[in-house]
DRENDO-1510 file (C-alpha; in Angstrom, 1 decimal, always signed):
<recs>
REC; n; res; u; v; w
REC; 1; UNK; +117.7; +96.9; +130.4 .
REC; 2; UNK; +118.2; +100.7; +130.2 .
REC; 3; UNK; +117.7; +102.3; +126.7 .
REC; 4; UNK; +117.8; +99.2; +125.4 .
REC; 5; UNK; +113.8; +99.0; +126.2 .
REC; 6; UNK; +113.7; +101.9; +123.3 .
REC; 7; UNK; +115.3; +100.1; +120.4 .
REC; 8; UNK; +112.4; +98.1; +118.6 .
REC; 9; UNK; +111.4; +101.9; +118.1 .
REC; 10; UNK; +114.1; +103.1; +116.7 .
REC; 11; UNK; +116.1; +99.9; +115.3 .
REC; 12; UNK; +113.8; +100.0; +111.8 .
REC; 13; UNK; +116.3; +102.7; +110.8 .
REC; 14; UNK; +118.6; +99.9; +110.3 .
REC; 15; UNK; +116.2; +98.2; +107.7 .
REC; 16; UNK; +116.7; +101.2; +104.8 .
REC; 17; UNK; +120.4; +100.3; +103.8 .
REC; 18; UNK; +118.7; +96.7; +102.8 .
REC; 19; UNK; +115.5; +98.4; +101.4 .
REC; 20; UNK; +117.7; +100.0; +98.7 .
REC; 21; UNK; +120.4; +97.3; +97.8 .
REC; 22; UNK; +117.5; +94.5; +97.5 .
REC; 23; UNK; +115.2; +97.0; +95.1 .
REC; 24; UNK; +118.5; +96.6; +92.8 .
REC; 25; UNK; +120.5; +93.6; +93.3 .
REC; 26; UNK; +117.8; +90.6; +94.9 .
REC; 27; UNK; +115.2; +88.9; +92.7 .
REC; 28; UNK; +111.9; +91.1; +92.6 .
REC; 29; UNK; +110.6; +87.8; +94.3 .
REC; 30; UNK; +113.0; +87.8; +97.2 .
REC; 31; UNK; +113.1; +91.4; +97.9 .
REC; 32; UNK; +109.4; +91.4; +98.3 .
REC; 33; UNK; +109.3; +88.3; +100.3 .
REC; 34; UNK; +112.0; +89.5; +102.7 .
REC; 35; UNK; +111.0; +93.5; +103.0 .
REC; 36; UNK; +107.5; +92.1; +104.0 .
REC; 37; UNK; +108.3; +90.1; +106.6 .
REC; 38; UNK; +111.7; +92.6; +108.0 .
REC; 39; UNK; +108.8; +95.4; +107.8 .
REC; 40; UNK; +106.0; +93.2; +110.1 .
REC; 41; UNK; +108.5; +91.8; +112.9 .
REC; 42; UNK; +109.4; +95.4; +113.2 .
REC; 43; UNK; +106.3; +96.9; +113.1 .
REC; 44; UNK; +105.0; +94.6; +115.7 .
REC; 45; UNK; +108.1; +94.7; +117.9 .
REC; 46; UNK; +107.8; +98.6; +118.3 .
REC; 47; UNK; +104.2; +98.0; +118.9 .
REC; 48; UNK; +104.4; +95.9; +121.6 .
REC; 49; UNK; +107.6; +97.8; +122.8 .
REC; 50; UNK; +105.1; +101.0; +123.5 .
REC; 51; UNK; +102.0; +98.5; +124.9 .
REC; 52; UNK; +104.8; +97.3; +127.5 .
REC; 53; UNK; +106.3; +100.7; +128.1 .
REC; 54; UNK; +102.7; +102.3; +129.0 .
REC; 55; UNK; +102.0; +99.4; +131.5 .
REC; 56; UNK; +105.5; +100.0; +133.4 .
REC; 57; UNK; +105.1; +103.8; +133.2 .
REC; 58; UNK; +101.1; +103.8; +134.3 .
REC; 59; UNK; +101.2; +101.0; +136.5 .
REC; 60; UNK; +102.0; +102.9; +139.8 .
REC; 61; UNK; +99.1; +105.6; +138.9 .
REC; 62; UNK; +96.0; +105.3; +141.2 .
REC; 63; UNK; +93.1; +103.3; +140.0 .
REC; 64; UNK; +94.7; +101.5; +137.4 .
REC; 65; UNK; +93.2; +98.1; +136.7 .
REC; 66; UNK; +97.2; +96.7; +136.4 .
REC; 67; UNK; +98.6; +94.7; +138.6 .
REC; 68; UNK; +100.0; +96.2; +142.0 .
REC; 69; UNK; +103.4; +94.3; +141.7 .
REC; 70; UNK; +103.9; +96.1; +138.2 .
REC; 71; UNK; +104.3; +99.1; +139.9 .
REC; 72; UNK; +107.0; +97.8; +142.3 .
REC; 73; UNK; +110.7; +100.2; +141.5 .
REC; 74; UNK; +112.5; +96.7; +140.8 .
REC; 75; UNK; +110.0; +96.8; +137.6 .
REC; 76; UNK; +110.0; +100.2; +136.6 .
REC; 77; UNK; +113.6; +100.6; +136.9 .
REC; 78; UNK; +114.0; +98.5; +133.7 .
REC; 79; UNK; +112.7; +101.7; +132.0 .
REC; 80; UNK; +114.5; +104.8; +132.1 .
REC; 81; UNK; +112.5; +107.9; +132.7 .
REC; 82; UNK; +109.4; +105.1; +133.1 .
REC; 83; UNK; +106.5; +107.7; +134.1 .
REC; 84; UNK; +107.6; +110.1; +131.3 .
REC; 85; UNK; +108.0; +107.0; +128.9 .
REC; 86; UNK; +104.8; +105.4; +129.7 .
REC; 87; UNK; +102.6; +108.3; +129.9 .
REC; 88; UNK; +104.1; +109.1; +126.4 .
REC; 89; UNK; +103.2; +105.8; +124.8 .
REC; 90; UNK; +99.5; +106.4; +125.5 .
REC; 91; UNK; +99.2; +109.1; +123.0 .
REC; 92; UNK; +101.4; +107.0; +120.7 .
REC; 93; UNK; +99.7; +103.6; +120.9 .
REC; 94; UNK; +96.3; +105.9; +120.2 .
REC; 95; UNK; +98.0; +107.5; +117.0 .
REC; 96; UNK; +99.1; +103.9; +116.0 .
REC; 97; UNK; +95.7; +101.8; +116.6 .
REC; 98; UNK; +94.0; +104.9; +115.1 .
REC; 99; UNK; +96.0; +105.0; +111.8 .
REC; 100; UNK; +96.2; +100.6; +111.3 .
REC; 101; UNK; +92.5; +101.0; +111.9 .
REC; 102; UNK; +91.4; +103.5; +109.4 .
REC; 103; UNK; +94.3; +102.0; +106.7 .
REC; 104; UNK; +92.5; +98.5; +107.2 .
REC; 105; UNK; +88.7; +100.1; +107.0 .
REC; 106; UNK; +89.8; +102.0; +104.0 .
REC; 107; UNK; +91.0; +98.9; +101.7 .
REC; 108; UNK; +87.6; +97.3; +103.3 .
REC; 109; UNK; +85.9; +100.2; +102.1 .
REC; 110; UNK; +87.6; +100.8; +98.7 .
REC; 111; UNK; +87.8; +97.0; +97.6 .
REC; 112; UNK; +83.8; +96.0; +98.8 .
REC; 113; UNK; +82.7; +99.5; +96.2 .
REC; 114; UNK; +85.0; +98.1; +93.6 .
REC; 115; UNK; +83.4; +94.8; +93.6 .
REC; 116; UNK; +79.8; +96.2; +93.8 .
REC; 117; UNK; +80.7; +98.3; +91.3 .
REC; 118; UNK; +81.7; +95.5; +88.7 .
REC; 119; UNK; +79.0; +93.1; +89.8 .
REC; 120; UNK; +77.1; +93.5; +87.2 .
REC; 121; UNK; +79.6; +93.4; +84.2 .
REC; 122; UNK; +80.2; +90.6; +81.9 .
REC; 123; UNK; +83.4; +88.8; +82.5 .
REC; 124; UNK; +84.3; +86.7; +85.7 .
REC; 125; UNK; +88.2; +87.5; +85.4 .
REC; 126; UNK; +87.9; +90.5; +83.1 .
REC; 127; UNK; +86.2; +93.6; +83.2 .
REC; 128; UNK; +86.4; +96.1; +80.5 .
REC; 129; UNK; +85.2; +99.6; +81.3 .
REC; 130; UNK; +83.7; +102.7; +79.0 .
REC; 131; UNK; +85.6; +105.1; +80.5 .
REC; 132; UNK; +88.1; +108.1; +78.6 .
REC; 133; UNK; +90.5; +107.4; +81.6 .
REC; 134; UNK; +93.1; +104.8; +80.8 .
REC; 135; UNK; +93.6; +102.8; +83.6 .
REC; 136; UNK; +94.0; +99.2; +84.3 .
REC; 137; UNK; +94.3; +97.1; +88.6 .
REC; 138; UNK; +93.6; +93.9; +89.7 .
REC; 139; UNK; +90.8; +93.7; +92.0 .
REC; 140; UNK; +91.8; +90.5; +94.9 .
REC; 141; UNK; +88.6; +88.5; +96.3 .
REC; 142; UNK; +87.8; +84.9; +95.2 .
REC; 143; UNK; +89.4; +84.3; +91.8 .
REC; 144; UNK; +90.0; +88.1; +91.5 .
REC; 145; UNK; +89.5; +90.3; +88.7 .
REC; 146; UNK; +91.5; +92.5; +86.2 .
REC; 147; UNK; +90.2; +95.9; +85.7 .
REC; 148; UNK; +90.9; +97.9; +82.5 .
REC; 149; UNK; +89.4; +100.6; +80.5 .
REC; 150; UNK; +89.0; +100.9; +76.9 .
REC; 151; UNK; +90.6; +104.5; +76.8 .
REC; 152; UNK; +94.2; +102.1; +77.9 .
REC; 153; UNK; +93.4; +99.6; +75.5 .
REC; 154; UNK; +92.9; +101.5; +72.7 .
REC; 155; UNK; +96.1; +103.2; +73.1 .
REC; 156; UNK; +98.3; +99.7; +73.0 .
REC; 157; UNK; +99.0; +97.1; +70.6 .
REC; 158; UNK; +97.9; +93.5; +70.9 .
REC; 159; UNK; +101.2; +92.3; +72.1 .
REC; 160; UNK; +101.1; +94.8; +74.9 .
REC; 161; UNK; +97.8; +94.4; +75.5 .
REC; 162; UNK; +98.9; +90.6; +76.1 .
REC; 163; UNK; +101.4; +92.5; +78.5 .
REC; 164; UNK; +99.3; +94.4; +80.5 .
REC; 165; UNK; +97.5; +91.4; +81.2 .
REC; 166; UNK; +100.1; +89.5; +82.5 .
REC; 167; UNK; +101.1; +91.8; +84.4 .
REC; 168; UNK; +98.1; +92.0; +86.6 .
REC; 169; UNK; +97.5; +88.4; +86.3 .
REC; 170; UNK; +100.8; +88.2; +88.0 .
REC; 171; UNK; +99.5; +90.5; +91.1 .
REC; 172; UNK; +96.7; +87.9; +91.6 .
REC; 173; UNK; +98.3; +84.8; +91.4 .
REC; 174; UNK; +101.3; +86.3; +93.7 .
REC; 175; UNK; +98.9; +87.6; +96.2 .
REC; 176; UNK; +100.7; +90.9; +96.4 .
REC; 177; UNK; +98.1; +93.0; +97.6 .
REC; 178; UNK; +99.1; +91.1; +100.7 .
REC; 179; UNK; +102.2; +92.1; +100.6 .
REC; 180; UNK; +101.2; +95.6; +100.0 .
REC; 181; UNK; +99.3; +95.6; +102.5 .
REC; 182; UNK; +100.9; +94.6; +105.4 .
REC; 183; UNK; +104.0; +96.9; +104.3 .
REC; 184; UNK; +101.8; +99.5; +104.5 .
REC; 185; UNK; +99.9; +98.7; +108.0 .
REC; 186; UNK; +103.7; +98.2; +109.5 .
REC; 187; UNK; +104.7; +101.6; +108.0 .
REC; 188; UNK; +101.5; +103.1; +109.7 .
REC; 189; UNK; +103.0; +101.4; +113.0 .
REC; 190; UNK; +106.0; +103.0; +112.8 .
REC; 191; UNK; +107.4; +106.1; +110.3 .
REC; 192; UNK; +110.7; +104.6; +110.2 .
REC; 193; UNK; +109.2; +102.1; +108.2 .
REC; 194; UNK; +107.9; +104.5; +105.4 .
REC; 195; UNK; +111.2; +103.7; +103.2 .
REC; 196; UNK; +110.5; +100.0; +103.2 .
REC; 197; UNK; +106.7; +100.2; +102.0 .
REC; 198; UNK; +107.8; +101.8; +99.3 .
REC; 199; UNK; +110.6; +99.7; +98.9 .
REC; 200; UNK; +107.8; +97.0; +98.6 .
REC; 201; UNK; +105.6; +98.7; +95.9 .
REC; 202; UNK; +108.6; +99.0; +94.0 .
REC; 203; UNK; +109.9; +95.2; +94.0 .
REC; 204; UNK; +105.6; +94.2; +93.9 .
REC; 205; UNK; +105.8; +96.1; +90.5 .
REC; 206; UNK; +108.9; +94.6; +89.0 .
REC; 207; UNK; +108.2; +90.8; +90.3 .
REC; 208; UNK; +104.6; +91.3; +88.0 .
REC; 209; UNK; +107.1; +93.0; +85.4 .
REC; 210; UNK; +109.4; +89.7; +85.3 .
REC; 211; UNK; +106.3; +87.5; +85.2 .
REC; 212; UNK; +104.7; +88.7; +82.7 .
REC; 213; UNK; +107.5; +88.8; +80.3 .
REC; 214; UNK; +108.4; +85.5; +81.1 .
REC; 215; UNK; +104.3; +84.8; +79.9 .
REC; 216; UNK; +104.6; +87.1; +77.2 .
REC; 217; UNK; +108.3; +86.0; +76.3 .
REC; 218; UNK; +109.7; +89.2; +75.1 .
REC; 219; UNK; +111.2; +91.9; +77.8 .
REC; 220; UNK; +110.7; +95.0; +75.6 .
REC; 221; UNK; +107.0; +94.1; +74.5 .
REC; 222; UNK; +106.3; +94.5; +78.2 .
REC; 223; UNK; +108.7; +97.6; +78.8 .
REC; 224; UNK; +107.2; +99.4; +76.1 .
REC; 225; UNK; +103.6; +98.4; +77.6 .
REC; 226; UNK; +104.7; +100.0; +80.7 .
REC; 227; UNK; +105.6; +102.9; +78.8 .
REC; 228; UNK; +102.4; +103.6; +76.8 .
REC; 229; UNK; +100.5; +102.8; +80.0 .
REC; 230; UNK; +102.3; +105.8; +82.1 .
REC; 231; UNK; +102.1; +108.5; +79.1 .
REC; 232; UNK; +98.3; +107.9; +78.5 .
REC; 233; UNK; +97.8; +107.8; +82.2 .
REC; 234; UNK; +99.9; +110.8; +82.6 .
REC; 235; UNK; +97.8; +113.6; +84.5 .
REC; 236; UNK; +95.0; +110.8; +85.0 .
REC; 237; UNK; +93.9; +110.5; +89.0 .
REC; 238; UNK; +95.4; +106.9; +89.8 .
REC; 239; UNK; +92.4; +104.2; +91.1 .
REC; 240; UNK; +91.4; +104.5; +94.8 .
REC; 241; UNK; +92.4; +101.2; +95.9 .
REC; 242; UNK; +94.0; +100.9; +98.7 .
REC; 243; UNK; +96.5; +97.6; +97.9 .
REC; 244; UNK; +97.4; +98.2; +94.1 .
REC; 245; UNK; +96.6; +101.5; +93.1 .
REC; 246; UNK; +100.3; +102.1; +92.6 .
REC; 247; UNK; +102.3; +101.0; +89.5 .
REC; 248; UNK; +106.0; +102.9; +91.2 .
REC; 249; UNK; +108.7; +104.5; +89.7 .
REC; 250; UNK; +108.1; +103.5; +85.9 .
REC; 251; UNK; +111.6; +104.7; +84.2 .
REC; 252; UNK; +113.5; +102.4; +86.8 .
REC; 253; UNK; +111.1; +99.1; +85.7 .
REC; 254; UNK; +111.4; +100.5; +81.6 .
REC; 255; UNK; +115.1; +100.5; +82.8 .
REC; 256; UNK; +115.7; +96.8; +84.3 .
REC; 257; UNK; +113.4; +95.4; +81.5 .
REC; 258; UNK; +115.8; +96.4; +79.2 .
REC; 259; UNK; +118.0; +95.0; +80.7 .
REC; 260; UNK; +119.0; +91.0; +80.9 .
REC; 261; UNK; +116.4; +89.3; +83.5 .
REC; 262; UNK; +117.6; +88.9; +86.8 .
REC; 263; UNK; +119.3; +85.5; +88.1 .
REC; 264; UNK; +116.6; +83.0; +89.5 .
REC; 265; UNK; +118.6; +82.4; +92.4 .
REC; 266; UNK; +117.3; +83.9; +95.6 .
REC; 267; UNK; +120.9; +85.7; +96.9 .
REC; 268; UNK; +123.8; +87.0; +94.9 .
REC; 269; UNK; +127.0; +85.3; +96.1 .
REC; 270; UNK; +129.1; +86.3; +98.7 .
REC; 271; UNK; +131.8; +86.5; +97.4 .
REC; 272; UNK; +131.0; +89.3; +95.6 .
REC; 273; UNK; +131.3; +93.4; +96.6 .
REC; 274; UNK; +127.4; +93.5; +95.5 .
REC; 275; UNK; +126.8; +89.9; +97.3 .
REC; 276; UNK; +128.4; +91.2; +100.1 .
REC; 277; UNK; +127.1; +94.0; +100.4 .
REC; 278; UNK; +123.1; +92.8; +100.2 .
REC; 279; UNK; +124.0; +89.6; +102.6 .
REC; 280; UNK; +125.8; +92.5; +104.8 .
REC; 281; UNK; +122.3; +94.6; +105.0 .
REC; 282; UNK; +120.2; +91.5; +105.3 .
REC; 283; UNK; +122.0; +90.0; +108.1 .
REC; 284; UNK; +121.5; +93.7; +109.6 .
REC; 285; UNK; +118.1; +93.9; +109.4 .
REC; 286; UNK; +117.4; +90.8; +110.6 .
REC; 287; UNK; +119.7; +91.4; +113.7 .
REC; 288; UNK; +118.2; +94.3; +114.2 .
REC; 289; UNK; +114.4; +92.6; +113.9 .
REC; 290; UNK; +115.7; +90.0; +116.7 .
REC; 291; UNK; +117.3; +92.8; +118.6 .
REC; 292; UNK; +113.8; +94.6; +118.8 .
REC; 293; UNK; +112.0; +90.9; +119.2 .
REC; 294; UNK; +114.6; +90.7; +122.4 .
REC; 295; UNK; +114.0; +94.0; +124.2 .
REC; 296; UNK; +110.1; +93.8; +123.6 .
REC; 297; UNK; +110.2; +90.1; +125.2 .
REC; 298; UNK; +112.3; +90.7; +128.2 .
REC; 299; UNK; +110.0; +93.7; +129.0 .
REC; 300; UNK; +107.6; +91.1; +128.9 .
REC; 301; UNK; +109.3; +88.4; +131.1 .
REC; 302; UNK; +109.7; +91.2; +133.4 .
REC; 303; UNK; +106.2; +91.9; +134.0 .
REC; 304; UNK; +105.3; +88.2; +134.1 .
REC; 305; UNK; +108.2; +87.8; +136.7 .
REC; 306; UNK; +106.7; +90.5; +138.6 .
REC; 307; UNK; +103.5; +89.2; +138.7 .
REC; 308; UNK; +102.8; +87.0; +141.6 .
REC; 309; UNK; +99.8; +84.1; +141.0 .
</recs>
């Protein structure tokens, strides 16, 4: 195999050329949808890319538990460098299971105080908050609940207060702090994958945008709610939690709500330069997902070839 055993580590590099051209040319819907999952095969290809490499580059060390035919130079010569290699990916697997853990026992954390915190307000799908910060989130769990303040509603009109609503409706009937969430564990699991979490956020943000002015049924009512939203919430600390404390780059949403709504269809056409150029980075990140799905299995078959029963 060679240095082919190191590309699911480094092959999510090939995934930012798509994360830009689907925030600007794909349906909101599909970009999410198809960033998600690019970002999770990735994340767990490199994953089990550095689990594999630390089994051929420990297995010949003394008193390991592994295996004795794992250590045989057949095995290890599918790795380059394999003692240097494997005794690297210990460190790195720690830094990685460390970082997924503490992202997963924060949203725990954040989301279970949120709850508790509104238990004991009126309003099973709305709660309305006393507070001078203007702030709204949806909180997921059962039915889930929207979270708003009366400092933000105050400062908008009915219509965008119809808006707002919406808009957060949208994040629970989507799901998308799923979404958010697993971006952001697979960017914990590898850096590379920083650009497409945020990619994610941003088309999370605009596929609530497009819903709720298809509820509401007027673009610039919900453009403008955006608006007011970000100037009264300007200099405001943003909500704690974890999966949709972030409302992303506003001017760009104000922007493509002004504009026409983007075509229902999943894919531009092909035969397009802008077509051609999303179906070009699509088809490369995917290759590059099944190239790092490749080199990550045939590690394995290796080991499991190795291993005599």
């Amino acid at each position: 195999m060679g240095v082919f055993v190191f590309l699911p580590l480094v092959l999510p590099l090939s995934a930012w050329p798509v994360a830009r051209l689907a925030e600007v040319h794909l349906h909101p819907r599909t970009a999410t949808r198809l960033l998600t999952a690019v970002a999770v095969v990735m994340a767990v290809c490199s994953t089990l890319c550095l689990a594999l490499l630390m089994v051929v580059g420990t297995a010949q060390l003394p008193g390991n538990p592994l295996p004795d035919a794992w250590s045989d130079p057949e095995v290890r010569a599918a790795v380059p460098h394999d003692e240097v290699a494997g005794r690297a990916a210990i460190p790195a697997l720690a830094v990685v299971a460390t970082a997924c853990a503490r992202t997963l026992w924060r949203h725990h954390r954040v989301t279970r105080r949120a709850r508790r915190a509104l238990a004991g307000l009126p309003g099973p799908t709305v709660a309305v908050l006393p507070d001078s910060a203007p702030y709204a989130y949806a909180l997921p769990g059962g039915r889930g609940r929207i979270v708003v303040t009366t400092a933000l509603l105050a400062g908008l009109a009915p219509a965008e207060r119809r808006a707002l609503f919406a808009h957060e409706r949208s994040h629970l009937a989507a799901g998308h702090h799923r979404h958010l969430l697993a971006a952001r564990l697979a960017a914990r699991a590898n850096p590379f994958l920083r650009p497409l979490r945020t990619a994610v956020v941003y088309t999370a943000e605009r596929w609530a945008d497009e819903e709720a002015a298809r509820a509401v049924g007027d673009r610039r009512t919900v453009a403008r709610a955006i608006g007011k939203a970000a100037l009264l919430s300007r200099g405001t600390p943003a909500p704690t939690l974890a999966a949709l404390a972030t409302t992303g780059p506003v001017p760009r949403r104000v922007a493509a709500l002004l504009a026409p709504a983007p075509v229902a269809r999943s894919w531009p056409s092909a035969f397009t330069s802008v077509g051609l150029a999303v179906w070009g980075a699509a088809v490369g990140a995917l290759v590059s997902a099944m190239s790092s799905a490749n080199s990550a299995v045939s590690l394995f078959v290796i080991l499991h070839a190795a291993t005599r029963l």
